[in-house]
mmJSON file of the N, C-alpha and C atoms, coordinates in Angstrom:
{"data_MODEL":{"atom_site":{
"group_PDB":["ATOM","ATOM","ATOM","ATOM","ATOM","ATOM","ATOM","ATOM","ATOM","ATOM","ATOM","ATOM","ATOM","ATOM","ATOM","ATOM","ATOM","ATOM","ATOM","ATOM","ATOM","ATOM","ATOM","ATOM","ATOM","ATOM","ATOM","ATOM","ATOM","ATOM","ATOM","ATOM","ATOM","ATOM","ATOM","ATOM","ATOM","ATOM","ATOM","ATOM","ATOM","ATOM","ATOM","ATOM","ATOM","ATOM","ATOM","ATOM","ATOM","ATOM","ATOM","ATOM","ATOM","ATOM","ATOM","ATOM","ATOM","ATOM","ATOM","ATOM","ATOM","ATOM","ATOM","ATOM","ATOM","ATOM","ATOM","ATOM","ATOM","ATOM","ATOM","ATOM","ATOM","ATOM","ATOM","ATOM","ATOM","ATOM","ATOM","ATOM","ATOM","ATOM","ATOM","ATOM","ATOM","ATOM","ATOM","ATOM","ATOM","ATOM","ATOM","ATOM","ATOM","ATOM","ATOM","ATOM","ATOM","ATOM","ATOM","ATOM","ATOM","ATOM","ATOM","ATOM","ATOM","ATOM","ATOM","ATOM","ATOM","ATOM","ATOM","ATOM","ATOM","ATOM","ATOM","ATOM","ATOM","ATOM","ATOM","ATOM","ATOM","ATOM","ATOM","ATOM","ATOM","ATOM","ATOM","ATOM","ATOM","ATOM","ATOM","ATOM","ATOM","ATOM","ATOM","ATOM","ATOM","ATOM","ATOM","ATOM","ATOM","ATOM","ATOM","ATOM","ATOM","ATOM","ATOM","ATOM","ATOM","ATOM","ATOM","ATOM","ATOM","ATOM","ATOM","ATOM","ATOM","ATOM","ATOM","ATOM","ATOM","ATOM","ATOM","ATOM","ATOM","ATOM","ATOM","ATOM","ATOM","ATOM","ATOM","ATOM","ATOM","ATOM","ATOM","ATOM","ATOM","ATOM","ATOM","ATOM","ATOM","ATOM","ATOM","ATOM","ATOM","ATOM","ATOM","ATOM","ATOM","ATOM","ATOM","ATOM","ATOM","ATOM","ATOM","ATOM","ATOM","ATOM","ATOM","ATOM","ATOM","ATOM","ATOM","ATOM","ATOM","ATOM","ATOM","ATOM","ATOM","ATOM","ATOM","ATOM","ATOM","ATOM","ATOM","ATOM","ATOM","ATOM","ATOM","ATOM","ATOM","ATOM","ATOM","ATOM","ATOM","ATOM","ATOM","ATOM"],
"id":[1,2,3,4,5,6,7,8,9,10,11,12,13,14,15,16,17,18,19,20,21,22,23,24,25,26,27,28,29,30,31,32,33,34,35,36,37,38,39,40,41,42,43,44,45,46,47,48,49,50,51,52,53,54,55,56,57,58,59,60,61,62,63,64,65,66,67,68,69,70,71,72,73,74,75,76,77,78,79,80,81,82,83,84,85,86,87,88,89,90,91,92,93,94,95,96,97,98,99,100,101,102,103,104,105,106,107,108,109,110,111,112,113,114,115,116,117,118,119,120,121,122,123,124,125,126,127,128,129,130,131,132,133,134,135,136,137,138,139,140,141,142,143,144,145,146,147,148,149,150,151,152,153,154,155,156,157,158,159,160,161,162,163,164,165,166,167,168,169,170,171,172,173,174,175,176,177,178,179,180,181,182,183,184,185,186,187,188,189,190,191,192,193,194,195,196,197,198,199,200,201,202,203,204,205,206,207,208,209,210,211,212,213,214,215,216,217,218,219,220,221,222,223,224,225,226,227,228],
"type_symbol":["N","C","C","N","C","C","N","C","C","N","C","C","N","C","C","N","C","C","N","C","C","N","C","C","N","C","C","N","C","C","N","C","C","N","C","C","N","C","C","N","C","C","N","C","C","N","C","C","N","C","C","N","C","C","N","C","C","N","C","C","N","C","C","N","C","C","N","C","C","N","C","C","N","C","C","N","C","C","N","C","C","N","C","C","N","C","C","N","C","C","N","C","C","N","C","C","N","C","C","N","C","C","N","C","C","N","C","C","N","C","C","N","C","C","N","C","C","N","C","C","N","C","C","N","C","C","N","C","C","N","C","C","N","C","C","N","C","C","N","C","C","N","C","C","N","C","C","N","C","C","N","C","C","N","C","C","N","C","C","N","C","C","N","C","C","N","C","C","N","C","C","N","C","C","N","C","C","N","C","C","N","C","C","N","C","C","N","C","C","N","C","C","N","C","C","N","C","C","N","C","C","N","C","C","N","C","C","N","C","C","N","C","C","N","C","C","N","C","C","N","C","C","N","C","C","N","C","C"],
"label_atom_id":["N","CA","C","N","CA","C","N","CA","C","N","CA","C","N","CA","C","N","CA","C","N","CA","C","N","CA","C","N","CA","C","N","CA","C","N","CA","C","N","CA","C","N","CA","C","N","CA","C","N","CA","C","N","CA","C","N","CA","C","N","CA","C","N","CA","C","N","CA","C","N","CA","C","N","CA","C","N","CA","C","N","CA","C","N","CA","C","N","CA","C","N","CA","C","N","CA","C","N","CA","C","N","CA","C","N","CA","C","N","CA","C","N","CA","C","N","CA","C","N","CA","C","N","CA","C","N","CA","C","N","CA","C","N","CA","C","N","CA","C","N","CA","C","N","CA","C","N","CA","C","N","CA","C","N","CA","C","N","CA","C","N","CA","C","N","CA","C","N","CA","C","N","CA","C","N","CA","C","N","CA","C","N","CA","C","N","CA","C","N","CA","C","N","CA","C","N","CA","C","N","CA","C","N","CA","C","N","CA","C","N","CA","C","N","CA","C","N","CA","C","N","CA","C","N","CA","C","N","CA","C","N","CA","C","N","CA","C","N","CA","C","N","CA","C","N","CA","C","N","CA","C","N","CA","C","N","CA","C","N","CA","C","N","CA","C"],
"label_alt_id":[null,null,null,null,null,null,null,null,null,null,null,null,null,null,null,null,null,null,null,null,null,null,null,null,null,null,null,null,null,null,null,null,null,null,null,null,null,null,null,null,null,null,null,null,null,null,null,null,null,null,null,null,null,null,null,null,null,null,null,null,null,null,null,null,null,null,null,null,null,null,null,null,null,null,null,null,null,null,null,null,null,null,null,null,null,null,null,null,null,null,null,null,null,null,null,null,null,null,null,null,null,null,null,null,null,null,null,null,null,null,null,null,null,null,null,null,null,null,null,null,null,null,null,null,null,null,null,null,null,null,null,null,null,null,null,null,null,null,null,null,null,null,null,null,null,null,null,null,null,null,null,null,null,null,null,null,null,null,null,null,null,null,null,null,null,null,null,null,null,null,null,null,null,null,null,null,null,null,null,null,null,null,null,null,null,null,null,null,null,null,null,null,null,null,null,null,null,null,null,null,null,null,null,null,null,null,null,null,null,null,null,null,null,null,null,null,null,null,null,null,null,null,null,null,null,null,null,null],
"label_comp_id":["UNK","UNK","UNK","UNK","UNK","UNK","UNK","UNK","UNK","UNK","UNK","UNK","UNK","UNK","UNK","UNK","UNK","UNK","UNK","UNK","UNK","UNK","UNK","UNK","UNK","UNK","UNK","UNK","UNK","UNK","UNK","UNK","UNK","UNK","UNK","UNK","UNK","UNK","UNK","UNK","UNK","UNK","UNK","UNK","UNK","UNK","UNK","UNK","UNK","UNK","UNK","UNK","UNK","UNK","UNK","UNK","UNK","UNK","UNK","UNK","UNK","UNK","UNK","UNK","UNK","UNK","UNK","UNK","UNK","UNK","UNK","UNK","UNK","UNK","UNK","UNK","UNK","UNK","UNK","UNK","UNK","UNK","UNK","UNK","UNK","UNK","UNK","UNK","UNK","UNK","UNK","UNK","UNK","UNK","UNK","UNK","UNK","UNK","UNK","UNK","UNK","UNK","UNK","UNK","UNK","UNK","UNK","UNK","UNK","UNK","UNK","UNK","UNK","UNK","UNK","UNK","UNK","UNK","UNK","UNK","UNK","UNK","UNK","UNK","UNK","UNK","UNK","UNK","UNK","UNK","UNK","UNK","UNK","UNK","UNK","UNK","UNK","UNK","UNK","UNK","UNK","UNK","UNK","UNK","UNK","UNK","UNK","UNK","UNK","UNK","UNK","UNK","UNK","UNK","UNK","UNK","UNK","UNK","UNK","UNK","UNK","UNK","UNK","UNK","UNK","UNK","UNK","UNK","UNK","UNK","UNK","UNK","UNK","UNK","UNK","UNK","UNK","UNK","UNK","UNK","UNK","UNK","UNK","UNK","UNK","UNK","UNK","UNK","UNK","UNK","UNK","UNK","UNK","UNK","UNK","UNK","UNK","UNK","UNK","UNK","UNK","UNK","UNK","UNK","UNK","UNK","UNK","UNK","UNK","UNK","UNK","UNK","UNK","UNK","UNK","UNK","UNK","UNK","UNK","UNK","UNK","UNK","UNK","UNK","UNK","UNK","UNK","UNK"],
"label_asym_id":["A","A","A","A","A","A","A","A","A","A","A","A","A","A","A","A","A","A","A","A","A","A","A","A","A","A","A","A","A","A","A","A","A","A","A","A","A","A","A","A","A","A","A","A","A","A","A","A","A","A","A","A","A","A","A","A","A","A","A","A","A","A","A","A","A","A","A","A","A","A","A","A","A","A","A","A","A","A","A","A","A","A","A","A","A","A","A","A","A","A","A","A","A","A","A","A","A","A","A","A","A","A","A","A","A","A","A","A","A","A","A","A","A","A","A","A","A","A","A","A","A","A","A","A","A","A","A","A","A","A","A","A","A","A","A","A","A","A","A","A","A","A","A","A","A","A","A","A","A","A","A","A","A","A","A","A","A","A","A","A","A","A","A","A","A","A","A","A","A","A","A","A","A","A","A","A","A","A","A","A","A","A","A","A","A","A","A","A","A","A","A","A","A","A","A","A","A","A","A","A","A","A","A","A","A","A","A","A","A","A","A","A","A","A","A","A","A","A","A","A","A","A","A","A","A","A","A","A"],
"label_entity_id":["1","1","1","1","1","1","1","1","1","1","1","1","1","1","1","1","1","1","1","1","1","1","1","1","1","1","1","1","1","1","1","1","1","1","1","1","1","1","1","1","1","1","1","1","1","1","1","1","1","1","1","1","1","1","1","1","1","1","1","1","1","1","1","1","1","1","1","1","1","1","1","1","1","1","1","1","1","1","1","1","1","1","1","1","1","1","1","1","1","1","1","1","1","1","1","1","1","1","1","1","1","1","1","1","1","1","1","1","1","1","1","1","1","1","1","1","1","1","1","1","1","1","1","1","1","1","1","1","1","1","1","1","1","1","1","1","1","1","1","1","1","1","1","1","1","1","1","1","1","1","1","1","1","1","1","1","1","1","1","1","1","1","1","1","1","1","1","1","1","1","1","1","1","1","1","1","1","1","1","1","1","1","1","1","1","1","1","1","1","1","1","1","1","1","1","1","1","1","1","1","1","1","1","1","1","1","1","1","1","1","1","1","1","1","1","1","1","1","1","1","1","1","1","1","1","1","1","1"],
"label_seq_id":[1,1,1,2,2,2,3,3,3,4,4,4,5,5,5,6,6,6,7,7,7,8,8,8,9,9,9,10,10,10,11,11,11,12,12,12,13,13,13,14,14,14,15,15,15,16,16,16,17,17,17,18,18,18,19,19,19,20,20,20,21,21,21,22,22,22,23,23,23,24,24,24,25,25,25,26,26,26,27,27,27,28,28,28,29,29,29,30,30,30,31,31,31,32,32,32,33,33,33,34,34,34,35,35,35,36,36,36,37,37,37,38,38,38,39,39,39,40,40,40,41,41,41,42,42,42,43,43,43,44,44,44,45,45,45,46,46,46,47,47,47,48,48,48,49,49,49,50,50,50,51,51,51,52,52,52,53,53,53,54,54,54,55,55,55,56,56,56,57,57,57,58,58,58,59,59,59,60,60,60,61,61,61,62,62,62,63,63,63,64,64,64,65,65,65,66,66,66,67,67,67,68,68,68,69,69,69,70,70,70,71,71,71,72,72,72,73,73,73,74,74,74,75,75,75,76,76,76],
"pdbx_PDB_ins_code":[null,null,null,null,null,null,null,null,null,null,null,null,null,null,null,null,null,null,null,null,null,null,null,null,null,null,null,null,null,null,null,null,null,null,null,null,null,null,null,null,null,null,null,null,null,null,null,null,null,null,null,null,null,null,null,null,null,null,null,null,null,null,null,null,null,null,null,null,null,null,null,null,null,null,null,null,null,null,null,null,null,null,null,null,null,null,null,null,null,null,null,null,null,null,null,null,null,null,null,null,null,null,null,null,null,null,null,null,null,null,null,null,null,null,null,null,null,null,null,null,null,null,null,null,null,null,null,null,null,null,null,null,null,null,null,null,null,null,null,null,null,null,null,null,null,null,null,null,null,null,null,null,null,null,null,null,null,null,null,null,null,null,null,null,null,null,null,null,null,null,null,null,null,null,null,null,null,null,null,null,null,null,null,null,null,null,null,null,null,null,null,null,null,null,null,null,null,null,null,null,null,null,null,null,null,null,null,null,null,null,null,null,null,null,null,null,null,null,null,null,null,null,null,null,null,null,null,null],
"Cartn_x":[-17.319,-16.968,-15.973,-14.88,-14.028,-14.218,-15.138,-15.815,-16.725,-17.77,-18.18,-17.765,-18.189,-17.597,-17.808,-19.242,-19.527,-18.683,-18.481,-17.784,-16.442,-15.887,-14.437,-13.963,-14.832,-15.07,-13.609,-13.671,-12.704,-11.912,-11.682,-10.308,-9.592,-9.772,-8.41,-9.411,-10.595,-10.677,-11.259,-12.312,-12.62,-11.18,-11.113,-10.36,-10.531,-9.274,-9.397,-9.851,-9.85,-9.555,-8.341,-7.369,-6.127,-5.796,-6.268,-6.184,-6.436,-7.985,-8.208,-7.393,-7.24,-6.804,-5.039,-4.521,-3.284,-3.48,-4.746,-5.345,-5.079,-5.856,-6.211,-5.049,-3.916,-3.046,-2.143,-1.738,-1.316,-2.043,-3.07,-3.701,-3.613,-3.683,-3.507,-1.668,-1.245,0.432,0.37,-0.183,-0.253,-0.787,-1.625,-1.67,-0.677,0.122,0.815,2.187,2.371,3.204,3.296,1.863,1.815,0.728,0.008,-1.023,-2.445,-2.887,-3.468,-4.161,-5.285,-5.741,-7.2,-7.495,-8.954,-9.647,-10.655,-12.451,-13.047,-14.023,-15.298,-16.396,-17.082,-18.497,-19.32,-20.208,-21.204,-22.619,-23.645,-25.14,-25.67,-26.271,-26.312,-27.618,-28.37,-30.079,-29.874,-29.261,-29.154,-27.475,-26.938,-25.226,-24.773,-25.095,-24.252,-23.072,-21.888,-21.028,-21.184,-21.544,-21.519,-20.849,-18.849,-18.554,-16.819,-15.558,-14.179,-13.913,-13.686,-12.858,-11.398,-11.068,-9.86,-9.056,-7.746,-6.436,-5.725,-4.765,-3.467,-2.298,-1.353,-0.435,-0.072,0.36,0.56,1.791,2.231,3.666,2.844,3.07,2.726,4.072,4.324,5.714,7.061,7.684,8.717,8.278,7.244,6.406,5.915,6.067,4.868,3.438,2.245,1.515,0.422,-0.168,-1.644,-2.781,-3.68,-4.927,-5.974,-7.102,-8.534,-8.972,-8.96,-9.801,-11.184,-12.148,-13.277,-13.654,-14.644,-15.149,-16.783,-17.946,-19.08,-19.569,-20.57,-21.208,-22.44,-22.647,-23.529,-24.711,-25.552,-26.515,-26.493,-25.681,-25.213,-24.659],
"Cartn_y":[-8.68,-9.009,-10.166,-10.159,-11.024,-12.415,-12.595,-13.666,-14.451,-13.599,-14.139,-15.016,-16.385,-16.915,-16.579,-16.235,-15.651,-15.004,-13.41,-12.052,-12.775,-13.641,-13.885,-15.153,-15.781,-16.641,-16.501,-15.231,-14.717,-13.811,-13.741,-12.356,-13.411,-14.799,-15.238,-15.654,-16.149,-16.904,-16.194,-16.757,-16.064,-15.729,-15.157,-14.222,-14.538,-15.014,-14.857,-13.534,-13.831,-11.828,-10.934,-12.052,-11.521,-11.435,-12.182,-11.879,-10.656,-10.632,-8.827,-7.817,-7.758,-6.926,-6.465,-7.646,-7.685,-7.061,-7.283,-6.761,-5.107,-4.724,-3.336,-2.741,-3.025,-2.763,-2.28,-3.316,-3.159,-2.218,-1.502,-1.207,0.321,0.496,1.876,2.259,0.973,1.923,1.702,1.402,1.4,3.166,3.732,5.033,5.914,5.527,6.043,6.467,4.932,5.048,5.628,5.454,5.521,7.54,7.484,8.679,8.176,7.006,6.406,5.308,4.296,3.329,2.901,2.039,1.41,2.441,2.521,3.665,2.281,3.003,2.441,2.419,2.206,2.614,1.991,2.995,2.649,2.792,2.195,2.643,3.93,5.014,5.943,5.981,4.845,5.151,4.348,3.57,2.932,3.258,3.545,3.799,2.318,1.176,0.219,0.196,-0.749,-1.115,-1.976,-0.996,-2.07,-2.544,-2.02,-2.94,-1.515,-2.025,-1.238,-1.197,-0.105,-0.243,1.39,1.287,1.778,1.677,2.203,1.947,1.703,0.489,0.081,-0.269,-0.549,-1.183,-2.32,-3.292,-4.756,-5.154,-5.806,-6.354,-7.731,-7.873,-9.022,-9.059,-10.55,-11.07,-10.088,-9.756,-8.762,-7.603,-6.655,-5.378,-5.289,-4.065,-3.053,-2.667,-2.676,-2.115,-1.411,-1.329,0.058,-0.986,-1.685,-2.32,-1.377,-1.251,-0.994,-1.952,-1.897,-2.92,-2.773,-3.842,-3.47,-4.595,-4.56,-5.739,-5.283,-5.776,-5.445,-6.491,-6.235,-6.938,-7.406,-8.585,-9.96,-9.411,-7.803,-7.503,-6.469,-6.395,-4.632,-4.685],
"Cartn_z":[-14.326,-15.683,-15.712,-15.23,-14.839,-14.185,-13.59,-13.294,-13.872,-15.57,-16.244,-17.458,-17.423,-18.037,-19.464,-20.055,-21.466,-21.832,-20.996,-21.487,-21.438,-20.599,-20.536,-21.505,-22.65,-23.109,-24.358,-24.749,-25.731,-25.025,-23.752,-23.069,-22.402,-22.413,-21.389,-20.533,-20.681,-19.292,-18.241,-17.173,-16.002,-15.266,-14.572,-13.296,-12.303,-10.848,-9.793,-9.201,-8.092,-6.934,-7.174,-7.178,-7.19,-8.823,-10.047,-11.195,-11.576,-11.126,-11.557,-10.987,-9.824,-9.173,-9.849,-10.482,-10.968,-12.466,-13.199,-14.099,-13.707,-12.432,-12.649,-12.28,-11.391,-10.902,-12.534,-13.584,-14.386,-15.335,-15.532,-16.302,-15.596,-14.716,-13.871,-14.378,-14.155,-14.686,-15.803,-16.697,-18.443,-18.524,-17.867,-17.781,-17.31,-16.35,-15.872,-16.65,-16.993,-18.288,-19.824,-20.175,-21.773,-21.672,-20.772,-20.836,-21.236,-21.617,-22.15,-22.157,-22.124,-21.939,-21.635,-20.49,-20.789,-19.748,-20.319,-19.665,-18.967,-18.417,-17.703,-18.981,-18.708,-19.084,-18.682,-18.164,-17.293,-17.932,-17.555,-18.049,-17.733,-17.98,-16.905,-16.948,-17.193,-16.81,-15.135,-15.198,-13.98,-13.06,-13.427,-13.056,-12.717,-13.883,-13.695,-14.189,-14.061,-14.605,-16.466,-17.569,-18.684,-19.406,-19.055,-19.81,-19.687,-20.86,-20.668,-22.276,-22.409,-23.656,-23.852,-24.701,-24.868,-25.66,-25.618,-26.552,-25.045,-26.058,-24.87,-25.749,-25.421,-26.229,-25.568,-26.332,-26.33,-27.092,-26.479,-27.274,-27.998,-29.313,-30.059,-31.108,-30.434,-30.581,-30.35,-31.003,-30.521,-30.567,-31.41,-31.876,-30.701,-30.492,-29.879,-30.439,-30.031,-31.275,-30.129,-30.761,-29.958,-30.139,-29.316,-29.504,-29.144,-29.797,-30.047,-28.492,-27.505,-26.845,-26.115,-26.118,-25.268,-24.894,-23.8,-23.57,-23.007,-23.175,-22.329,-21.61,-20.79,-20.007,-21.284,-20.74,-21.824,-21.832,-20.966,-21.556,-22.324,-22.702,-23.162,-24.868],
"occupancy":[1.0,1.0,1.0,1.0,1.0,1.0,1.0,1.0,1.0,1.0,1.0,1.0,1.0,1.0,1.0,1.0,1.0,1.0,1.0,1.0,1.0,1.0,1.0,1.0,1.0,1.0,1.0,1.0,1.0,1.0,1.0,1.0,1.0,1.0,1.0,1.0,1.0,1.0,1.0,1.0,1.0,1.0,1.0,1.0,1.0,1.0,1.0,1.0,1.0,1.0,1.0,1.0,1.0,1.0,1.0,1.0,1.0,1.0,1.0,1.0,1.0,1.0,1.0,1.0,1.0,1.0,1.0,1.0,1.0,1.0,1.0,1.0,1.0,1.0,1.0,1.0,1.0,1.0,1.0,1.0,1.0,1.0,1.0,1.0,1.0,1.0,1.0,1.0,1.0,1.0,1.0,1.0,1.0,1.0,1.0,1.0,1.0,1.0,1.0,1.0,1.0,1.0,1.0,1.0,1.0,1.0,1.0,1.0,1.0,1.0,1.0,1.0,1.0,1.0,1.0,1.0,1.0,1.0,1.0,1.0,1.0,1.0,1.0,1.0,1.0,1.0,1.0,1.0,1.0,1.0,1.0,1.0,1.0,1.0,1.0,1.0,1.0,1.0,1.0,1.0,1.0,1.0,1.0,1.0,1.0,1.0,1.0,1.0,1.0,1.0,1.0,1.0,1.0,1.0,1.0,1.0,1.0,1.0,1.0,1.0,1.0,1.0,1.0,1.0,1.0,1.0,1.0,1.0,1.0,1.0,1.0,1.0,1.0,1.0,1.0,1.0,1.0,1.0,1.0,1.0,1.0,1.0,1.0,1.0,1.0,1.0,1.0,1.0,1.0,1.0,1.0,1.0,1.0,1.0,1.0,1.0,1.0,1.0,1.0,1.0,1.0,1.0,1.0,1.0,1.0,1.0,1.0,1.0,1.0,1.0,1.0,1.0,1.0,1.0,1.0,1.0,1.0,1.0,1.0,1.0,1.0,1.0,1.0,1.0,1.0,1.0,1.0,1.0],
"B_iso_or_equiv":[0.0,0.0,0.0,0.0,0.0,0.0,0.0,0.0,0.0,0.0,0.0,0.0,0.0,0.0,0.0,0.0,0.0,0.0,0.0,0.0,0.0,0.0,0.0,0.0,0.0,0.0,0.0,0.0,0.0,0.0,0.0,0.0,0.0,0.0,0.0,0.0,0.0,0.0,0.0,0.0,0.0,0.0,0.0,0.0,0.0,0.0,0.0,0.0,0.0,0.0,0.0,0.0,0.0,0.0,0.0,0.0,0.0,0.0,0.0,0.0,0.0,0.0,0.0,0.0,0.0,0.0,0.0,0.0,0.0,0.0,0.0,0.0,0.0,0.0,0.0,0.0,0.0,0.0,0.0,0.0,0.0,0.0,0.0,0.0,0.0,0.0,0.0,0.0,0.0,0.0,0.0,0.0,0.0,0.0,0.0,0.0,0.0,0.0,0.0,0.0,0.0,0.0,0.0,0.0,0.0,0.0,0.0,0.0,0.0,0.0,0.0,0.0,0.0,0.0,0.0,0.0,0.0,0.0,0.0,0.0,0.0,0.0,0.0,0.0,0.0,0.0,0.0,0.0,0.0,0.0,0.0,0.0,0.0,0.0,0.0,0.0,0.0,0.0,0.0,0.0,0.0,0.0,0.0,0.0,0.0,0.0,0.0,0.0,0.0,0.0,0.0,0.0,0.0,0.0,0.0,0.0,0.0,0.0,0.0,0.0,0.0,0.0,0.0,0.0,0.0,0.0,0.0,0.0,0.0,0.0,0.0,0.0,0.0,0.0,0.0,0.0,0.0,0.0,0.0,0.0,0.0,0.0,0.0,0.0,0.0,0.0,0.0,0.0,0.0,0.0,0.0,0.0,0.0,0.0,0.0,0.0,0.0,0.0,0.0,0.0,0.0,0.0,0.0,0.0,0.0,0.0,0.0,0.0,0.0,0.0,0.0,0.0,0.0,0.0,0.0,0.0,0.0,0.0,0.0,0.0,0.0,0.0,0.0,0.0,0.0,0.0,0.0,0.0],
"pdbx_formal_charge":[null,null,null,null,null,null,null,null,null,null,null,null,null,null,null,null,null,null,null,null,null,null,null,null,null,null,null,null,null,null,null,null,null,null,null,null,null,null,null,null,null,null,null,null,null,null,null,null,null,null,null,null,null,null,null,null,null,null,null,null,null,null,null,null,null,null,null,null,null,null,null,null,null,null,null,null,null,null,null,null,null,null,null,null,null,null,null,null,null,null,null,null,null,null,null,null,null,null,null,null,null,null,null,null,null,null,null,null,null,null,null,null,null,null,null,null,null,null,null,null,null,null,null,null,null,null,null,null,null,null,null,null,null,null,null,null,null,null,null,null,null,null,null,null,null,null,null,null,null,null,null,null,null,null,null,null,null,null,null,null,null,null,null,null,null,null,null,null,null,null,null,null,null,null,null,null,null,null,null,null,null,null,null,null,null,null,null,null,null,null,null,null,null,null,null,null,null,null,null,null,null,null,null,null,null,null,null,null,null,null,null,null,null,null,null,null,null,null,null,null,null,null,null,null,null,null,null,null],
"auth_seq_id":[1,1,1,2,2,2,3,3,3,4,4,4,5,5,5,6,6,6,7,7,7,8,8,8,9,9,9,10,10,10,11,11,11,12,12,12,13,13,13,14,14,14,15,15,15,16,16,16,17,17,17,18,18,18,19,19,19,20,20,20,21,21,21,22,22,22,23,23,23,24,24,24,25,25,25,26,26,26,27,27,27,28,28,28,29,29,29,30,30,30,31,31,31,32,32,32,33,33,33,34,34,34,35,35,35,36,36,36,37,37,37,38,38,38,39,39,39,40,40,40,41,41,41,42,42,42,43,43,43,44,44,44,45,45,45,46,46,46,47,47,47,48,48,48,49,49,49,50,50,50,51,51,51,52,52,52,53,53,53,54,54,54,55,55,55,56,56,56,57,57,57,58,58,58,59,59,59,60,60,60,61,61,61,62,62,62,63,63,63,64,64,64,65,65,65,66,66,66,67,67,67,68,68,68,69,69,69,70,70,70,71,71,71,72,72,72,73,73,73,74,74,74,75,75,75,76,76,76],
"auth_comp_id":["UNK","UNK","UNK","UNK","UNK","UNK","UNK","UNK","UNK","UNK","UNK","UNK","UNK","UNK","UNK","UNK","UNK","UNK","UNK","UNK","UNK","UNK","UNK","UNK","UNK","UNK","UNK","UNK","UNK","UNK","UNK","UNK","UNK","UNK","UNK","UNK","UNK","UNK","UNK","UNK","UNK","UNK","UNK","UNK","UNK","UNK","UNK","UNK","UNK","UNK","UNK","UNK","UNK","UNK","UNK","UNK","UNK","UNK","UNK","UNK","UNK","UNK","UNK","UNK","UNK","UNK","UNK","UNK","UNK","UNK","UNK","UNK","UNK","UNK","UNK","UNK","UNK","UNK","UNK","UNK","UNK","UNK","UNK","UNK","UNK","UNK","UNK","UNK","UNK","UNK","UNK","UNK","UNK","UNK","UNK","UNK","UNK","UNK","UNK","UNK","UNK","UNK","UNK","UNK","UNK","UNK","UNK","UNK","UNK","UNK","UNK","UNK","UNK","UNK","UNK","UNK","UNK","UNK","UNK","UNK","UNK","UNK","UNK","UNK","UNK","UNK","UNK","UNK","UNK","UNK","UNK","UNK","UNK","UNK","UNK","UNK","UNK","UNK","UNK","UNK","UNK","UNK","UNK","UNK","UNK","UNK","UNK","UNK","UNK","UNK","UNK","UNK","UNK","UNK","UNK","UNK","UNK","UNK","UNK","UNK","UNK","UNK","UNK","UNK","UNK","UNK","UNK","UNK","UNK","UNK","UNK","UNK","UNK","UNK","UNK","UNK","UNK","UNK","UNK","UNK","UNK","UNK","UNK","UNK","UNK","UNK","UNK","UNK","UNK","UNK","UNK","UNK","UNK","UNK","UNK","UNK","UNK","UNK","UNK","UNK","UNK","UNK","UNK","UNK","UNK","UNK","UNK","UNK","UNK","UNK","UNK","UNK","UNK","UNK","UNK","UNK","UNK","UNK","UNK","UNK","UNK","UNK","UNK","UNK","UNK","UNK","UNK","UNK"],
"auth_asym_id":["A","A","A","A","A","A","A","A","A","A","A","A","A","A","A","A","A","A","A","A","A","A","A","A","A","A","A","A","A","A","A","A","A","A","A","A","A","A","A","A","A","A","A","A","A","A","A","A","A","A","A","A","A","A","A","A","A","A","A","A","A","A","A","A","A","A","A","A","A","A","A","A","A","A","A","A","A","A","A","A","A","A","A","A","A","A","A","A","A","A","A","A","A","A","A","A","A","A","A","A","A","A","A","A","A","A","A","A","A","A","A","A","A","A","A","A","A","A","A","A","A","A","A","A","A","A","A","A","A","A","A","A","A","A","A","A","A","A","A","A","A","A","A","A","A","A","A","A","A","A","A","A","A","A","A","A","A","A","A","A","A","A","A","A","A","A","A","A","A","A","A","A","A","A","A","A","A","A","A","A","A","A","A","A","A","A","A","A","A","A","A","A","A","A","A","A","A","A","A","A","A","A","A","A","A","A","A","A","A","A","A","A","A","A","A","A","A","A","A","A","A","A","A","A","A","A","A","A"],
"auth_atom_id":["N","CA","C","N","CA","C","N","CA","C","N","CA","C","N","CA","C","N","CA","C","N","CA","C","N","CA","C","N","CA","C","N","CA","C","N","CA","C","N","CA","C","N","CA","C","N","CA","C","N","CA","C","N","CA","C","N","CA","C","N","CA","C","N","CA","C","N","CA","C","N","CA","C","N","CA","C","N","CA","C","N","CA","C","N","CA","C","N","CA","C","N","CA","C","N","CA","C","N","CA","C","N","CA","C","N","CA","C","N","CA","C","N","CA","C","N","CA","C","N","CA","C","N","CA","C","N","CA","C","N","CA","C","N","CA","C","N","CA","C","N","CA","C","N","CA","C","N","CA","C","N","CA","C","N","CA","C","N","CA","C","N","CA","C","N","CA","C","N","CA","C","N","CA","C","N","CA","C","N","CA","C","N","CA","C","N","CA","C","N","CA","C","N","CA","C","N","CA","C","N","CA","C","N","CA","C","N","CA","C","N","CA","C","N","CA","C","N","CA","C","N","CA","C","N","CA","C","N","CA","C","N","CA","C","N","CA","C","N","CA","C","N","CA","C","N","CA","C","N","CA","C","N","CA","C","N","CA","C","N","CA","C","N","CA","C"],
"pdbx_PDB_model_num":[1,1,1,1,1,1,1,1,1,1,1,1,1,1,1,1,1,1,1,1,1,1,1,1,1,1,1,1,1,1,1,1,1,1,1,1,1,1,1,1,1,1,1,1,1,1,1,1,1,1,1,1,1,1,1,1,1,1,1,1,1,1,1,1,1,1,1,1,1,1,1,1,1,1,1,1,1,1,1,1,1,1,1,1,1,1,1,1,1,1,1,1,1,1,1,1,1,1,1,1,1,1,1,1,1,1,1,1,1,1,1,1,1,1,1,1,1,1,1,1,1,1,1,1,1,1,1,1,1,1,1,1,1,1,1,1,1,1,1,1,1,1,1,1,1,1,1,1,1,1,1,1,1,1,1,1,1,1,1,1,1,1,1,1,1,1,1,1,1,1,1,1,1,1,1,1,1,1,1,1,1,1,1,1,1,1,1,1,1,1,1,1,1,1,1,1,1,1,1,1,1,1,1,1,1,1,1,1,1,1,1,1,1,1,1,1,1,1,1,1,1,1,1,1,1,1,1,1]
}}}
């Protein structure tokens, strides 16, 4: 996902190795921290990877707030 330029067209851009990984790293203690955050979802006719969504929180400007987020894969 992170490497596609479509899906990443509106999230910030494709991703290094070490981008994502800093991605998932942070996103694992956003659970850790909050109880809460981004899913998988997978296809389950095939068990691919199709795409993340969730609640997270985000600081926008000085506020804290809760985002709705998702993203899928460009066939999904």
């Amino acid at each position: 996902m992170h490497r596609d330029s479509t899906v990443m067209a509106t999230l910030g851009g494709v991703r290094s190795t070490e981008q994502t990984q800093e991605f998932l790293h942070a996103n694992l203690a956003h659970w850790d921290e909050h109880g809460y955050g981004l899913w998988i979802f997978r296809d389950k006719a095939n068990d691919h990877f199709a795409g993340r969504g969730g609640l997270r929180q985000v600081a926008i400007g000085a506020k804290r707030e809760n985002e709705l987020a998702y993203a899928l894969m460009l066939e999904f």
